[in-house]
C-alpha positions in Angstrom: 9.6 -32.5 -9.3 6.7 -31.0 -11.5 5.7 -27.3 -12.1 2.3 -26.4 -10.7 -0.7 -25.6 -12.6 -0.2 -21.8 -11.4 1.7 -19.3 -13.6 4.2 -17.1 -11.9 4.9 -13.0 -12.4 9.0 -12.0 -12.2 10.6 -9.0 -13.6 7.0 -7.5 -15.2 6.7 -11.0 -17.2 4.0 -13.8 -16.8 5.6 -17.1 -17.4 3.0 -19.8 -18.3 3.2 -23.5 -16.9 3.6 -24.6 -20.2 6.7 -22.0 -20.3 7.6 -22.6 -17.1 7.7 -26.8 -17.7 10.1 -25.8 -20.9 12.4 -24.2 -18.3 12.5 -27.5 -15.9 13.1 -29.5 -19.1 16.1 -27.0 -20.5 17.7 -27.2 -16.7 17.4 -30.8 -16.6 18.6 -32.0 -20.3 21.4 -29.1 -20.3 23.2 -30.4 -17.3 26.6 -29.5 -16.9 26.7 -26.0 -18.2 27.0 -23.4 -15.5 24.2 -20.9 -14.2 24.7 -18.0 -16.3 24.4 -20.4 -19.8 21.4 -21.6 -18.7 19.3 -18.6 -18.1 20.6 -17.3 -21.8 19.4 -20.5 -23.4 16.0 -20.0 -21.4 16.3 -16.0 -22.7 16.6 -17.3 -26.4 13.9 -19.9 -25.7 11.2 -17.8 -24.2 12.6 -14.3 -26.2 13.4 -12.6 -23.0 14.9 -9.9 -24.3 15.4 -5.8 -23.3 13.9 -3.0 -25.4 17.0 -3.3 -26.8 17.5 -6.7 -28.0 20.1 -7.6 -25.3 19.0 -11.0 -23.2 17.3 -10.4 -19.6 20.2 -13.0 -18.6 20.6 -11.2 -14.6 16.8 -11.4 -14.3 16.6 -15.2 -15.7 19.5 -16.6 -13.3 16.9 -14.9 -10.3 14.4 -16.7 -11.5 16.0 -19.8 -11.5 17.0 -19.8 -8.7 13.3 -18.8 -7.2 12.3 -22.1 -9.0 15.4 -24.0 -7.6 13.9 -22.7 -3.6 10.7 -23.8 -4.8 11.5 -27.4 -5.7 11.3 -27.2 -9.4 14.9 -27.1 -10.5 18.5 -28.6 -9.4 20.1 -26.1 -10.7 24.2 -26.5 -11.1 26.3 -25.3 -8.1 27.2 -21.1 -8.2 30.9 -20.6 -9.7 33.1 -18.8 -7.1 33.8 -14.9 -8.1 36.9 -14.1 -9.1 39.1 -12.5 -5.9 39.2 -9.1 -8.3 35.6 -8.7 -7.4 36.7 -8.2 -3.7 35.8 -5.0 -2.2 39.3 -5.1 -0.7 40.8 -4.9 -3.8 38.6 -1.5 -4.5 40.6 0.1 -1.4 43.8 -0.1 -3.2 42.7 2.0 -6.6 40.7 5.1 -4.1 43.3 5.7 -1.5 42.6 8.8 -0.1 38.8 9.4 -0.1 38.2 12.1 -3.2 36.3 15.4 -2.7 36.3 15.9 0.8 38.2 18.7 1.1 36.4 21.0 -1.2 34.3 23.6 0.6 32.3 26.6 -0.7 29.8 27.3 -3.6 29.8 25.2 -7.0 30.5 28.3 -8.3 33.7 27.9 -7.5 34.3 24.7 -9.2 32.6 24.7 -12.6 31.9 23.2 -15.2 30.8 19.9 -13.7 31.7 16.9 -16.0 29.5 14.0 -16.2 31.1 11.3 -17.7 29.5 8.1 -18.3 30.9 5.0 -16.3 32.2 2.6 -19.6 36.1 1.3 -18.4 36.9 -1.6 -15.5 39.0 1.8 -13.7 35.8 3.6 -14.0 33.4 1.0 -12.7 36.1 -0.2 -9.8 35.9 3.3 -8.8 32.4 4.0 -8.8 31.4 0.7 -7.0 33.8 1.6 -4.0 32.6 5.1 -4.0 28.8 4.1 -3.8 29.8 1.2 -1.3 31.7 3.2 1.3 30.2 6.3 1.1 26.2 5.5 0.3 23.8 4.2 2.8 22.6 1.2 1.1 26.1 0.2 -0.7 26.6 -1.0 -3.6 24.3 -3.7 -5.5 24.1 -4.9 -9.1 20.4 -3.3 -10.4 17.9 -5.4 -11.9 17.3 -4.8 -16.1 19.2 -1.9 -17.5 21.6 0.6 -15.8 23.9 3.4 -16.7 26.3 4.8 -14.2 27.7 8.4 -14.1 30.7 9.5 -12.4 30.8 13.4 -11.8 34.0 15.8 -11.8 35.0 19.3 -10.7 37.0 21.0 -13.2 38.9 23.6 -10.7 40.7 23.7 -8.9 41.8 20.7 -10.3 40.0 17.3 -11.5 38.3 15.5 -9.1 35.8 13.3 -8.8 33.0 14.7 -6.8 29.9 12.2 -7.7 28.7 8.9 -8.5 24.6 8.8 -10.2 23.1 5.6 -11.3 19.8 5.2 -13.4 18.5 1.6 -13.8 15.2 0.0 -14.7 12.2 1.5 -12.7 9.7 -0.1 -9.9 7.4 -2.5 -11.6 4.5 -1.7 -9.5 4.4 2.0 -7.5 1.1 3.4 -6.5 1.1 7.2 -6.6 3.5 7.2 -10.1 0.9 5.0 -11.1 -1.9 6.7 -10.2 -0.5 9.9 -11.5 0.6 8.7 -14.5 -2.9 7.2 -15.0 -1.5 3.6 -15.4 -3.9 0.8 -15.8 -2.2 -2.7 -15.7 -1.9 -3.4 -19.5 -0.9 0.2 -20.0 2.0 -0.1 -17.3 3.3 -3.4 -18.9 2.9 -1.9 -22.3 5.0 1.5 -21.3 7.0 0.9 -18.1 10.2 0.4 -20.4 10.1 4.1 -20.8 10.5 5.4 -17.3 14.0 4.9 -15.9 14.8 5.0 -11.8 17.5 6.8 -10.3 18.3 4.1 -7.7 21.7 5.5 -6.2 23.1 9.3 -6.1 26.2 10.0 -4.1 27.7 13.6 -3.7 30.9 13.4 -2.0 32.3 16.9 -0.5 30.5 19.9 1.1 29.8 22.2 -1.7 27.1 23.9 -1.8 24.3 23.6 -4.6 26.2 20.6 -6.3 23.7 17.9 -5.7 20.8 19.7 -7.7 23.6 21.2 -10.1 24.7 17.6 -10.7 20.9 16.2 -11.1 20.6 18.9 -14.0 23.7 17.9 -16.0 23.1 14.2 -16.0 19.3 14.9 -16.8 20.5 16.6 -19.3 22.0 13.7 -21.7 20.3 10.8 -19.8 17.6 10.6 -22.3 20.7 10.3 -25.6 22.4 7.8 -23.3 19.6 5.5 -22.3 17.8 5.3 -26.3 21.5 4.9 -27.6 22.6 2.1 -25.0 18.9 0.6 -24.8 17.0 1.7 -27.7 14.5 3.1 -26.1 13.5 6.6 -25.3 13.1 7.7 -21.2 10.3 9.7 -21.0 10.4 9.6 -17.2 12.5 9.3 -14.3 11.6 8.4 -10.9 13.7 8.3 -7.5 12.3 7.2 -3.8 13.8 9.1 -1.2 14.1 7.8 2.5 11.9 9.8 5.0 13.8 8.7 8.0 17.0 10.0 6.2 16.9 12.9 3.7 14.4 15.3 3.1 15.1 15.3 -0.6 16.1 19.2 -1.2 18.3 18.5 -3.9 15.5 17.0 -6.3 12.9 19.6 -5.3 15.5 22.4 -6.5 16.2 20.6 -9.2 12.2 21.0 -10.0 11.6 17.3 -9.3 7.5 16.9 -8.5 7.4 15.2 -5.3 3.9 12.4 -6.1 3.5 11.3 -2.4 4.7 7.8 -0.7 5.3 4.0 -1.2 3.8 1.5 1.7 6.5 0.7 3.0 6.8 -3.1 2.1 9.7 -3.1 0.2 9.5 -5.2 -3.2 10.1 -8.5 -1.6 7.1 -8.2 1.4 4.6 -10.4 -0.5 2.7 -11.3 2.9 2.7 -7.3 3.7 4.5 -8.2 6.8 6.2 -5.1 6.4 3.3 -2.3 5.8 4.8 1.3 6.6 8.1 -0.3 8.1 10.5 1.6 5.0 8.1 4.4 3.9 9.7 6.7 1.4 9.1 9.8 -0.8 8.4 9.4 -4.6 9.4 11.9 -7.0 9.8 11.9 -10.2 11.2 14.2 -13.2 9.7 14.4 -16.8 12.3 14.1 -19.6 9.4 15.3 -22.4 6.5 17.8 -22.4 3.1 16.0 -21.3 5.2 12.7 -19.8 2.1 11.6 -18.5 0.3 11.6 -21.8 3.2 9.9 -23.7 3.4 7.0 -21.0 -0.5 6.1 -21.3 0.0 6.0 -25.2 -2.2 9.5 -25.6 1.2 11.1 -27.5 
């Protein structure tokens, strides 16, 4: 096998052939070490590394693997997940599905406490929530995340929420166009935009979903630059036209940019033009967001 004389994009990154032949040469002089120690020797190697100094491990083991179904790599067989992982397992800790029978005005049941998802209880429970309850389940994000599970205080504690920010489209073109993105610009500020890529609001109260979306705005900026150490100057969400009209985010003084194609982020032979077209919005966490995130200040 040998690496072809053409670079390749992943994750926002270009990976040189001559980078790309010192990843066939790691995988094929390290064998016997398993999947995941491989793409952090290839992190170290190539200083793949997140704004906040943390290895890009999740999006090297993708890539990998992309080079393993292109013929570059043998890479070492996956190791089975542990049976704790197994959504069946989840069903055990929820029990009775929380929220749903609280009825009325949020009024009713504040405060709302946001609490940030850091314990195995807390991330058990907030995986099963989002995959029984959400339309598109539960999947591991790309990047960065941070995960928020949301509680009414009256008339007792409840879990009423789950809100996930992760790391944001690579390419979008009415953010981009709105932000006034060229592509060195984008590549040089994208780490400061963050997407909300799942938001779940379990019962039927009224005005919780954009009362929600303004307490988690509200310390998602400390989290992110804390956790990350960078500073969120933007957040963006895509919204599913066949499904919701996206009330909550327009009360909560989200500006609504316009729509994605429809390809989905995988549809490199635009097979798929206008088959999954979806609103973009997007919510500024500083004054002139637009001018920060094209280096203006």
């Amino acid at each position: 096998m040998s690496i072809t004389n053409e670079s390749q994009q992943f994750c926002g990154r270009k990976f040189t052939r001559e980078e790309l032949s010192l990843i066939q040469e790691v995988v094929q002089t390290c064998a016997g070490i398993s999947r995941f120690e491989l793409a952090n020797t290839v992190c170290e190697l190539l200083s793949w590394n997140r704004a906040g100094g943390g290895l890009k491990a999740r999006e090297c083991r993708d890539l990998l693997e992309r080079l393993e179904s292109q013929g570059f790599l043998n890479l070492p067989g996956k190791q089975k997940r542990s049976p704790m992982k197994s959504p069946k397992r989840f069903a055990v800790i929820l029990g009775e599905s929380p929220g749903d029978r609280l009825t009325g005005s949020v009024e009713e049941f504040v405060p709302i406490v946001v609490e940030l998802v850091q314990s195995h209880e807390q991330r058990q429970l907030f995986q099963e929530l989002v995959s029984r309850r959400h339309y598109l389940g539960y999947k591991m994000p790309y990047g960065a995340r941070l995960q928020y599970l949301a509680y009414v205080s009256r008339p007792r504690r409840e879990v009423v929420g789950c809100v996930q920010f992760s790391s944001p489209a690579w390419r979008m073109k009415v953010r981009d166009q709105w932000i006034g993105w060229d592509d060195a610009t984008r590549a040089r500020c994208l780490q400061h935009v963050v997407n909300n890529s799942r938001f779940l609001v379990l019962p039927q109260i009224r005005n919780l979903a954009s009362t929600l979306l303004s307490c988690v705005l509200r310390r998602l900026s400390c989290d992110w630059q804390q956790h990350y150490g960078v500073k969120p100057w933007l957040v963006e969400t895509l919204v599913d036209q066949k499904r919701f009209y996206g009330g909550c985010y327009r009360a909560a003084n989200w500006i609504v940019l316009g729509e994605t194609s429809g390809r989905g982020r995988m549809d490199r032979t635009h097979q798929r033009y206008g088959a999954d077209v979806k609103t973009v919005l997007v919510y500024p966490l500083v004054k002139h967001a637009a001018r920060w995130l094209t280096g203006g200040g």
